[in-house]
N, C-alpha and C positions, 0 to 999 in steps of 0.2 A: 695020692693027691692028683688032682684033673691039673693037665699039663695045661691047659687053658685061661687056669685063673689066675688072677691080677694080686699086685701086692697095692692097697692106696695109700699113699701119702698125702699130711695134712700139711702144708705148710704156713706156721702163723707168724705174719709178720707185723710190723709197726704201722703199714698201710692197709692190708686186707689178709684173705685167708684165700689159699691155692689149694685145690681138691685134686690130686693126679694120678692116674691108675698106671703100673707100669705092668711089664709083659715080663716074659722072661729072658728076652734078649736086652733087657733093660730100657727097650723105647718107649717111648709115652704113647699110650694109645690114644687117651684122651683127657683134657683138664679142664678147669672151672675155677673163676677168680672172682672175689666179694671182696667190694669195699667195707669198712665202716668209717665211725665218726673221729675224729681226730679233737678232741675237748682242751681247747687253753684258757680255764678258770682267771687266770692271773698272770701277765709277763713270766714267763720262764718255768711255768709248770703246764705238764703233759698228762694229759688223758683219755682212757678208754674205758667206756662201758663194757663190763666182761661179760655181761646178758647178751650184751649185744654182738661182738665175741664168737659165741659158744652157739647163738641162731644164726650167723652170718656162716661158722663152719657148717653146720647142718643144711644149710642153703647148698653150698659148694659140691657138698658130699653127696645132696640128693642130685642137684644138676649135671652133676661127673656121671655117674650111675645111668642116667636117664637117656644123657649123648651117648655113651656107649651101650644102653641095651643093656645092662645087667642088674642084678640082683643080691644080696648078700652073698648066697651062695657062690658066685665067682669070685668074693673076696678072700686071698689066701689070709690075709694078715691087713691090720690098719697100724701104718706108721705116721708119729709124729716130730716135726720138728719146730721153732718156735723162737721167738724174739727172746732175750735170756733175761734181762735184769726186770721186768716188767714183772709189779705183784701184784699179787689180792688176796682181801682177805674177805674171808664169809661167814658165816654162820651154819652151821653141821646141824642142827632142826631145821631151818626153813629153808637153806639152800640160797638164801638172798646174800649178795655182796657188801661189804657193810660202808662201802663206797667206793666209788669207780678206781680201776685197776691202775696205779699209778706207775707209770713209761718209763723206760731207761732213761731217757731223753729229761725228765723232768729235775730241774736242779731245785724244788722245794726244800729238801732237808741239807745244804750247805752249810745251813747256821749250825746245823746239828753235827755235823760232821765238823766243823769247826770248834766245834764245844771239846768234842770227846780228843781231836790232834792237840787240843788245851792242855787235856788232861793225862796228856803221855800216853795215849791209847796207840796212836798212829803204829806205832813201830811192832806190840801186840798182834795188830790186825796183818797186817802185812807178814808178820812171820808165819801166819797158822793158816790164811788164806790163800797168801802170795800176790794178791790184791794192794793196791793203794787204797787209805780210807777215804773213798769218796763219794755226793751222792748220787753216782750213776749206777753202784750195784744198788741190791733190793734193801738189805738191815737198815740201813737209815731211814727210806721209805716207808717201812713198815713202824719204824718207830715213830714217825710221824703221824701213822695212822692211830697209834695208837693212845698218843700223848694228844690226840687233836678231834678224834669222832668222838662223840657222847657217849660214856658207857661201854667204849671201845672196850679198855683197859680191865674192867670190871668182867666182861664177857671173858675174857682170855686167861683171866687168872681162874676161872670157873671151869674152863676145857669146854667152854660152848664155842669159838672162834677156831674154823681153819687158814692155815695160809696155805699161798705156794706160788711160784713161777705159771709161765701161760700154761706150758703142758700140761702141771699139776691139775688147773683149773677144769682142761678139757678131758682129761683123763677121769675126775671124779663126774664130773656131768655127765659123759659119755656113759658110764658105770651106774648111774643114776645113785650117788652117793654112797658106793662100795665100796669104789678103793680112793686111799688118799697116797699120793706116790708121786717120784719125783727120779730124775736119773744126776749119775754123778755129776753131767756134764753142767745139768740147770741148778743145782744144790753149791757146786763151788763157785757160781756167781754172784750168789746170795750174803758174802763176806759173812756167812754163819756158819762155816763149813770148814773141818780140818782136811788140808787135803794131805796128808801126812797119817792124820788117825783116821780119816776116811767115815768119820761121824760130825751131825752136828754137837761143835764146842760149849760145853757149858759158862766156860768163862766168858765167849764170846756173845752169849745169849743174855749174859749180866751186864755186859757193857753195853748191850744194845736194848735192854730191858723186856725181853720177849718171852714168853716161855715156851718153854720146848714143845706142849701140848698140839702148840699151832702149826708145828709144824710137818712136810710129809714123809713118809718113809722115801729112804732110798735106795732106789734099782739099780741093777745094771741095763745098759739102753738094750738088753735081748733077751730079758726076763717077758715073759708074758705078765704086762703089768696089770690085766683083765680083759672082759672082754663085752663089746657093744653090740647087742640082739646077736650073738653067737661069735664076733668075730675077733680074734687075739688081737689085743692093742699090745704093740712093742715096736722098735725100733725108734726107740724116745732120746732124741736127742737137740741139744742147744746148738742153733743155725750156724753159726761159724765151725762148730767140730762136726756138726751133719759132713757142711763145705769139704772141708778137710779129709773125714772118711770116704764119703762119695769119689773126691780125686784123689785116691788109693795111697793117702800118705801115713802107710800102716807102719814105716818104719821109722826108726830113730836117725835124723838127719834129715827129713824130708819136709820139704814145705811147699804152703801153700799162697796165693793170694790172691783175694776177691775184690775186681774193682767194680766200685759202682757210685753213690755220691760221695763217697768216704771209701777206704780201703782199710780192709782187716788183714793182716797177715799173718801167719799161724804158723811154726815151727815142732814140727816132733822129738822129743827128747829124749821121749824113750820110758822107762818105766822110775825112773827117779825126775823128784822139780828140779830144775833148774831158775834160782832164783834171780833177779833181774837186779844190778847196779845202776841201772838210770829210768826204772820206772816202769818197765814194760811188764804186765801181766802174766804170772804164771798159775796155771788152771790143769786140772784131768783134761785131756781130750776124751776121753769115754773112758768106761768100764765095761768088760764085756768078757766071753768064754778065750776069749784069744787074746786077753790080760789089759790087765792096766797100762794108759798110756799118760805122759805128762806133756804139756806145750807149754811153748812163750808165744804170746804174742801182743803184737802192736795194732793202734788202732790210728787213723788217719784222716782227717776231717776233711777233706778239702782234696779228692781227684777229680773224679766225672762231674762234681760241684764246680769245679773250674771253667771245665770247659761249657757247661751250660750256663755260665755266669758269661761267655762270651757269646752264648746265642743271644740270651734271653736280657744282657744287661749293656755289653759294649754295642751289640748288635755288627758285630763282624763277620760273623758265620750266620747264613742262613738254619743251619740244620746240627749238630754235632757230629752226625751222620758223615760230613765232609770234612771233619777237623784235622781225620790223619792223610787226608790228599794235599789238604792246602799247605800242613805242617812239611809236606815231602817235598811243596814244588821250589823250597830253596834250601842249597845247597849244606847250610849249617845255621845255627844261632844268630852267630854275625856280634856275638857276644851280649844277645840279650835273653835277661832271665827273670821268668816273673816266679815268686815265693808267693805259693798263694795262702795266706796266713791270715785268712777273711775271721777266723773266726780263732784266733792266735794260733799257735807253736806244740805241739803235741810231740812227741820222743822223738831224738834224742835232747832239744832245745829246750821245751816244758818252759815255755813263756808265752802267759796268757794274754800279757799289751800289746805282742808282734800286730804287725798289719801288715795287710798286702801290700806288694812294690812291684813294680817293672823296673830292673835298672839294667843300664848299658846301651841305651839308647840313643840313638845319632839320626844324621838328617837322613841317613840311607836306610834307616828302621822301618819295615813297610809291615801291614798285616799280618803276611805270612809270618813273619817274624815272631809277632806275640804269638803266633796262633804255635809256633812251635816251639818259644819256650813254656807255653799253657800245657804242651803235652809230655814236654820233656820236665815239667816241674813232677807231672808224674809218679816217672821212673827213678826220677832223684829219690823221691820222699820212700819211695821202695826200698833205695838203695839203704838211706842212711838206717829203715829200721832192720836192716837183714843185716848188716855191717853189725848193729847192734846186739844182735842176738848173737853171730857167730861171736864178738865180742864176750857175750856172756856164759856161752857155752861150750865154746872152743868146736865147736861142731864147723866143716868146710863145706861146703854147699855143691853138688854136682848141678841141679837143676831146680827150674822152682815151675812147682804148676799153676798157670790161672784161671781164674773164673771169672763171669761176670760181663755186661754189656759192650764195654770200653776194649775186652778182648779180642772181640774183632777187627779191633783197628789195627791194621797192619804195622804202622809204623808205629806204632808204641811199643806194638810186642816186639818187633826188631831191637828198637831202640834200646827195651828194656833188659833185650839180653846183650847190647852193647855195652849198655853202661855195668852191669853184673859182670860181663864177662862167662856166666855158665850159659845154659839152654833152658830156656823157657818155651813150656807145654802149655798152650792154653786147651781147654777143654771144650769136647765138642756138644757138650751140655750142658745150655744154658740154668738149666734150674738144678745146680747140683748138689743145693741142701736138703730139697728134698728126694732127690736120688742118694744118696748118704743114709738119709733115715731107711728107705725103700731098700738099701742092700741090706742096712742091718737086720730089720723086719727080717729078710729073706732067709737070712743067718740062721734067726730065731728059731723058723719053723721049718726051714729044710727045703725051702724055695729055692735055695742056691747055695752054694759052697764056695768058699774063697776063692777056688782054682776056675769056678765060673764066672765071677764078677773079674777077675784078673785078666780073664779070654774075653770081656764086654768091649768094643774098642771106645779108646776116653779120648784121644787126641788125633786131629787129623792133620797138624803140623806142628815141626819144630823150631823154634825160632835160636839160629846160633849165632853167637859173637861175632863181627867181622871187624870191630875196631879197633884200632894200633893200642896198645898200653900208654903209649904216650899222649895221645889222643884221650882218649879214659879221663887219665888223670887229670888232665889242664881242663875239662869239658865239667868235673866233679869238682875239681878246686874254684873254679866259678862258680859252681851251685852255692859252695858252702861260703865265699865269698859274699856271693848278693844276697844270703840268709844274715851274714854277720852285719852287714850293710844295715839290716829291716831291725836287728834287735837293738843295734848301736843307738838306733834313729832314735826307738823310744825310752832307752837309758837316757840319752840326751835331754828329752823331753820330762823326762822324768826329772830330771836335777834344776832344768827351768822352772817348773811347776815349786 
């Protein structure tokens, strides 16, 4: 193998497609970013054209190729990673979608999901997935496709109807309709996946009315899942475990967390689930030659959403860019704390009415003030879902890696390993889900060996605890304070009403 060539990574997210070529010291040589269309048919449903998809990636992929000068030939491996609950289904004669790919984001099938928790399904699902029945995985969605396109239902029971997650999609495109394939990672978000018996569920396929026809096989993310005009497609994995892999959290106790308008936080278990008591997600983190791994994780509506709610809504901050200067130039809180619950209460609270609050506010409350409980509502929301995992898994935390825009901000990442108490590594690579797929990839084909990726350097600082335990505590029992405050507010309201 020419010491020369490049591993590319696709990465498909919910706003565009990222084409990146890495090296072998794992830098970016060079990337390429494609919008598409963002479709809202109706209040509260999400979609995307998967045509459009699958020509926006091939956009990406030729303009990457072109700024750097190469040709298939330098490609060692093409890796992909990918938005995870997002479906589609198609048609395996014509290759046509049999209507636009419908988004994780999209809450269409509620009712449906509401139907089947009617019918004592709930608890079912959740044993065999690790999933709550809800409709931000893919089964409900798909059941909706199928209970609602003309002739849908009729195709699928014939074996002319494929499905799958985005990968899947771009994987049989790419293939030009060869392979139909899917990795652990995008298969256990589909709430149609044992992650236990490590196959799609047949009972699970009855409660959601699907047949198994439609849907893909599944890899491991370093199987050679085929290959596009010569080149191995592998290192297939769902963007949060890319995350995860990429910042090297191969072992059982290690975590990670990606901030950006929401935050995901991912926990390694180790090679058994670890099932969650208040709601948090348990999933495969990959499947691969260096064994099965299992996580929890938590997901977080409202971070770097915060604070751009202070650029772009209070108009207090020029830029977010200056959020963790202004947050530093006083001294503490001052005991004020904003919950930012814009869009309700996600784990460990799981209350949908919450609404945002500022409280503890006095005539001495000045900007900086919000602007630093805005950031330090944060590292709260961190805290309590990490609290909760070790909670679930008796697992004790040395350190937590992050990722993600907001990581650069000095005082959060301090903050964040104040209020934790351990060491937090943020990452000195910004795009590191698709650096994740891009090591797997390399795994695959002998690009690199763990002992190389391990020698790649990931962080250029650490951030350590400097605050008293006393301090800690009284700064966290205010958080949970001014959360009981926002939930109280609308019980209250609730009993007026």
């Amino acid at each position: 193998m020419q010491q020369d060539r490049l591993i590319l990574s696709i990465d498909q997210s919910t706003s565009g497609t990222k084409a990146i070529l890495y090296d072998k010291k794992g830098n970016i040589v060079e990337n390429s970013y494609t919008l598409h269309s963002q479709i809202y048919p109706r209040p509260g449903w999400v979609e995307h054209d998967a045509e459009e998809i699958y020509d926006k990636a091939i956009e990406a992929i030729k303009d990457v190729c072109d700024k750097a000068g190469i040709t298939n030939d330098d490609i060692a491996a093409l890796a992909i990673t990918n938005q995870r609950e997002t479906i589609v289904a198609w048609d395996k004669y014509t290759g046509q979608p049999i209507y636009n790919a419908v988004v994780w984001q999209c809450q269409r099938a509620t009712e449906i999901c509401a139907e089947l928790e009617g019918k004592g399904y709930g608890d079912i699902i959740n044993k065999k997935t690790g999933l709550p029945l809800s409709p931000y995985f893919s089964a409900s969605k798909l059941k909706w496709m199928l209970e609602n396109i003309d002739g849908a239902m009729d195709k699928a029971k014939s074996g002319r109807l494929l499905c799958g997650t985005i990968d899947a999609w771009l994987i049989w495109k790419l293939t030009d309709g060869r392979v139909h394939a899917t990795d652990y990672s995008n298969a256990c978000r589909t709430q149609l996946f044992n992650i236990q018996g490590l196959s799609w569920d047949r009972e699970l396929l009855d409660i959601f009315g699907i047949p198994e026809s439609m849907l893909p096989e599944v890899k491991s993310s370093d199987e050679i899942f085929g290959y596009a005009d010569n080149i191995p497609i592998t290192g297939v994995m769902g963007d949060s475990h890319a995350a995860l892999f990429g910042q090297r959290c191969w072992q059982k106790g290690m975590a990670k967390a990606t901030y950006g308008t929401g935050s995901s936080v991912m926990l390694n278990t180790g090679n058994q689930p670890v099932y969650s008591q208040k709601g948090l997600a348990t999933s495969i983190a990959w499947k691969s030659t260096q064994g099965l791994y299992y996580v929890l994780e938590g997901n977080i509506n409202c971070t770097g959403a915060t604070i751009k709610w202070l650029v772009e809504r209070l108009g207090i901050l020029s830029s977010s860019k200056e959020s963790g200067v202004i947050a530093a130039s006083v001294k503490n809180n001052d005991g004020v704390y904003l919950v930012p619950a814009f869009v309700g209460l996600g784990a460990p609270y799981w209350n949908s009415n919450a609404r945002a609050a500022i409280t503890g506010m006095t005539m001495s409350t000045g900007r900086a003030h919000i602007v630093r409980a805005a950031e330090e509502s944060i590292a709260y929301q961190i805290k309590d879902i990490l609290d909760l995992m070790i909670q679930d898994s008796g697992i004790s935390l040395q350190e937590l890696r992050t990722d993600g825009g907001p990581t650069r901000d000095a005082f959060l990442m301090q903050f964040q390993a104040d209020i934790l108490d351990i060491d937090v590594r943020p990452s000195r690579i910004a795009e590191i889900s698709s650096l994740g797929s891009a090591f797997m990839a390399g795994l695959a084909i002998g690009f690199w060996n763990m002992n190389d990726i391990a020698a790649i350097a990931d962080s250029d600082k650490t951030y350590k605890s400097r605050m008293s335990a006393q301090d800690r505590e009284r700064l966290y029992a205010g958080w949970k304070d001014a959360v009981y405050k926002t939930l109280s507010k609308q019980e209250q309201q609730g009993e007026v009403s």
